[in-house]
C-alpha positions, 0 to 999 in steps of 0.5 A: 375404496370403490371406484368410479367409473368413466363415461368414455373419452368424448372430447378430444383437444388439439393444438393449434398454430393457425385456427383458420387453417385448420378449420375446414380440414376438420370440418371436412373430416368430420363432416360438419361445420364448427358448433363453436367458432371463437377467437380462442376456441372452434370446436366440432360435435360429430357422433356424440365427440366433441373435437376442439382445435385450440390455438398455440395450446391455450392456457394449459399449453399443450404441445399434443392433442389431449383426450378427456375421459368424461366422468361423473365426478371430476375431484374424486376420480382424479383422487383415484387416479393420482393416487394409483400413480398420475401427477396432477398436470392442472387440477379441476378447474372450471372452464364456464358452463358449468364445465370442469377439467383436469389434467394429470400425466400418467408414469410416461408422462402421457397427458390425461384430461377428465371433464365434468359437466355439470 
């Protein structure tokens, strides 16, 4: 089977107890303003990354910051990667715009994100 590569992580999620908190913190390590301000989501781009802090881990729980492996298709590389060993966490989903996700846990149970856009 030939493989897929992945575009590199490029966007990193972290939960959240108090989005107003965390806010300028990040925006003073990054050295930008949120490009996304929302109720549910305040996310950074700086350098080409995309950082997004996700209050109370939303909807997929997280419990520590998740980085997603960008790839050019979300369904066969997670194919390839549960099939080597990973346990899907949540499968692909679309989150809007055109934006798929996934999760998976590797053998140590270490949170792995693949993201699409399409």
């Amino acid at each position: 089977m030939a493989r897929s590569s992945t575009l590199g992580i490029k966007t990193v999620l972290h939960p959240v107890s108090d989005l107003a908190a965390v806010t300028p913190v990040h925006s003073a390590l990054l050295g930008v303003s949120p490009q996304t301000e929302v109720p549910y989501y305040v996310g950074f781009e700086a350098q080409g990354q995309q950082i997004g802090c996700v209050p109370n881990g939303g909807p997929q729980q997280m419990s520590s910051p998740v980085a997603y492996w960008h790839a050019d298709d979300t369904e066969v590389k997670l194919a390839e990667v549960t099939a080597a060993g990973a346990t899907v966490k949540e499968p692909v989903r679309d989150v809007g715009g055109g934006r798929l996700v996934a999760t998976l846990a590797d053998p140590d149970s270490n949170v792995l994100g693949l993201l699409q856009d399409r």
